[in-house]
C-alpha positions in Angstrom: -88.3 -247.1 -16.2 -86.5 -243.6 -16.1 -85.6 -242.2 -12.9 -85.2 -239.1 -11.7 -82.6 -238.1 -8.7 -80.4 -235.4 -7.6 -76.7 -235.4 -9.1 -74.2 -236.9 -6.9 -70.3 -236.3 -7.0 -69.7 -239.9 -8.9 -72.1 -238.9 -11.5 -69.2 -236.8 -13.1 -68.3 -238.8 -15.4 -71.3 -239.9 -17.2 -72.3 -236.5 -17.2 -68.7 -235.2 -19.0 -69.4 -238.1 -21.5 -72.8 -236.8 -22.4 -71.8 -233.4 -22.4 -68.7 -233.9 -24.9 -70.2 -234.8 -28.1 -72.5 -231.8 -27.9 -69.1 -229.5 -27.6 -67.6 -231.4 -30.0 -69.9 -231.5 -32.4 -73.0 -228.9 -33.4 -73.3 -225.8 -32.1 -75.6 -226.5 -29.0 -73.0 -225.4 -26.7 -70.4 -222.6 -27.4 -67.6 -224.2 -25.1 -65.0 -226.0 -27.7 -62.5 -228.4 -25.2 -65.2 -230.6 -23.3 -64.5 -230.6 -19.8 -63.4 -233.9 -17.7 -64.9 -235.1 -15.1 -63.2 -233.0 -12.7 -64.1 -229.8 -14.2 -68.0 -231.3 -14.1 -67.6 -232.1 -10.2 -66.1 -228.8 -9.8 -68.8 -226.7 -11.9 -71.6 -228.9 -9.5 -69.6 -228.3 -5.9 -69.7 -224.5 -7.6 -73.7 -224.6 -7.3 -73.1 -224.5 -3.3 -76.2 -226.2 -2.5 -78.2 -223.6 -4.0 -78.7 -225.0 -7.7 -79.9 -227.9 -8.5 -77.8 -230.4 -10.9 -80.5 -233.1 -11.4 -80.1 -236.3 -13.6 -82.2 -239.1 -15.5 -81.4 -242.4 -15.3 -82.6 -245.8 -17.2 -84.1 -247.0 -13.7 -85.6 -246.2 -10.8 -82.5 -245.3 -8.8 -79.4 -246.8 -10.0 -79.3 -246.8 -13.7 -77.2 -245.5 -16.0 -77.0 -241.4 -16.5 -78.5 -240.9 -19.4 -79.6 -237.1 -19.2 -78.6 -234.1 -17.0 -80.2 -230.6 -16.0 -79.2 -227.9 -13.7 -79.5 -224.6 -12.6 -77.1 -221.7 -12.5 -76.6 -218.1 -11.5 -78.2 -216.0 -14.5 -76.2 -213.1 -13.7 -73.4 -211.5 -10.9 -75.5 -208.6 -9.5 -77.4 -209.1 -6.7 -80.6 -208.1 -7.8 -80.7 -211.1 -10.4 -80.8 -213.4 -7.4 -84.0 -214.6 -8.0 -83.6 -215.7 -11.4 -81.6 -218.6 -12.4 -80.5 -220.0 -15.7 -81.1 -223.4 -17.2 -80.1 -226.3 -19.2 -80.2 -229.8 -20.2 -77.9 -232.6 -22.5 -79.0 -235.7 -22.9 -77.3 -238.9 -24.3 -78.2 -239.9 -27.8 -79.5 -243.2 -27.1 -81.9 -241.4 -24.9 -83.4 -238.9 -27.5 -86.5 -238.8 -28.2 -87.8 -241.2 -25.5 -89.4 -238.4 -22.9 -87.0 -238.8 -20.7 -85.7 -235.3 -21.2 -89.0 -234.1 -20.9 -89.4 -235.6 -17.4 -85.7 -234.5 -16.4 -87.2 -231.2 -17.0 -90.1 -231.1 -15.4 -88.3 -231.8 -12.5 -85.8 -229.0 -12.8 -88.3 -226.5 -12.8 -90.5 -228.2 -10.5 -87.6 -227.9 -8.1 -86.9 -224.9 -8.8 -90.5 -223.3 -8.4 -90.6 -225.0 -5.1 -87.0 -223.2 -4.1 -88.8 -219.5 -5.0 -87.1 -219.0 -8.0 -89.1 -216.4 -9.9 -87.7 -216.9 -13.2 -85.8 -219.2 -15.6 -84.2 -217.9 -18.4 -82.7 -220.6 -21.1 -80.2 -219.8 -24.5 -80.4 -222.0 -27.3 -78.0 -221.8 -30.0 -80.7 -221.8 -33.2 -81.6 -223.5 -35.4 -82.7 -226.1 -32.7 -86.2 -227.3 -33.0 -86.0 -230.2 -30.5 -84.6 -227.9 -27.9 -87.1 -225.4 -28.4 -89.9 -228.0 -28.9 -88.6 -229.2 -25.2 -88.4 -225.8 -23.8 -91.8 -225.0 -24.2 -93.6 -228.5 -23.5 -92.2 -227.2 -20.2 -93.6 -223.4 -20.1 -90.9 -221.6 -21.5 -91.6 -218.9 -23.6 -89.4 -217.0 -26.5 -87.4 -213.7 -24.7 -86.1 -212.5 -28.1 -82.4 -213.4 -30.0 -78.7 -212.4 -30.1 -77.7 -212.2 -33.6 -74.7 -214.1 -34.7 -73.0 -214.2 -31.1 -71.1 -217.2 -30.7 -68.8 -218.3 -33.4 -68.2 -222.3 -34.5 -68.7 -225.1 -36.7 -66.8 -222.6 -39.1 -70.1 -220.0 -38.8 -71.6 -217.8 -36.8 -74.3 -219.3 -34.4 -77.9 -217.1 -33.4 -78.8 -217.4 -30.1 -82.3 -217.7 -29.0 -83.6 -216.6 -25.7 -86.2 -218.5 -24.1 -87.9 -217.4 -20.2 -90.3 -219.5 -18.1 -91.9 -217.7 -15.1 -92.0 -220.0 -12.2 -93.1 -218.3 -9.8 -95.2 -214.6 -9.2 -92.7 -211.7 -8.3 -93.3 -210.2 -4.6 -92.6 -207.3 -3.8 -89.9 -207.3 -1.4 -89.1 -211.1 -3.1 -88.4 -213.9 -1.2 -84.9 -215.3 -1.1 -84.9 -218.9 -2.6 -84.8 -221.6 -0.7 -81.4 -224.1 -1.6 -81.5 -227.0 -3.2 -80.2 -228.7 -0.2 -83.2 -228.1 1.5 -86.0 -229.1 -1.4 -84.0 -232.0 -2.9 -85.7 -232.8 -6.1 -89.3 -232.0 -6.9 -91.6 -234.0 -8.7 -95.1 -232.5 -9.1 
């Protein structure tokens, strides 16, 4: 059974060990020196309460981390307060099962019920899987950044994927945090 749960400080480390074969290897993120598990606790204290870090686990509670998702600011200025931007790595053995599908869900579940507006989500192309996920979920292609990031010895597109989660009100509504929602699952 996978569950689903908020992120908790002692989940650093399984998430940095997920996380470093995909900067290591591939082009699905453009950081090259994977971060430890103190640079992953500080990058989820960094979310303040406000954006979610959610992950899967291979049981109901207190499995294994096998997957990861989270929210983060999508831009500095103000006036992008309302949108966020997303991601998710999951661990190889876990491919392919649904879980990420379900880790997902939740993320933008959660972040619908916060009053988020909209999620915005990069993918370094080609990455079918990742784009296959993206829009079992609702997100939707934005457009592309040619040849952007360089590695792997080439130079990487980048495609730009949005989700809206919520209608836009005029004035908007300031999202709720994270530590008030805690992890939706609808």
């Amino acid at each position: 059974m996978i569950g689903i749960r908020a992120a908790e400080p002692g989940d650093a480390a399984a998430i940095a060990a997920i996380y470093a074969p995909h900067v290591l290897v591939g082009t699905a993120s453009f950081e090259t020196d994977p971060p430890d598990s103190r640079m992953m606790r500080t990058r989820m204290a960094a979310s303040d309460g406000l954006y979610p870090w959610i992950v899967a686990t291979n049981g109901a509670t207190e499995g294994g981390v096998i997957g990861y998702a989270y929210a983060t600011r999508f831009r500095e200025r103000p006036a992008y307060r309302y949108v966020v931007e997303t991601t998710i790595y999951m661990a190889d053995v876990a491919q392919g099962q649904g879980a990420g599908r379900l880790l997902y869900e939740a993320l933008i579940d959660t972040l619908r019920k916060q009053g988020f507006v909209h999620a915005v989500s990069v993918i370094a192309l080609p990455n079918d899987a990742s784009i296959r996920l993206h829009e079992s979920v609702g997100f939707r292609r934005a457009g592309v950044y040619r040849e952007v990031g360089f590695k792997q010895g080439r130079w990487v597109d980048v495609g730009i994927w949005q989700c809206e989660l919520n209608d836009p009100q005029v004035p908007p509504v300031e999202p709720r945090r994270f530590s008030e929602t805690g992890v939706v699952r609808d």
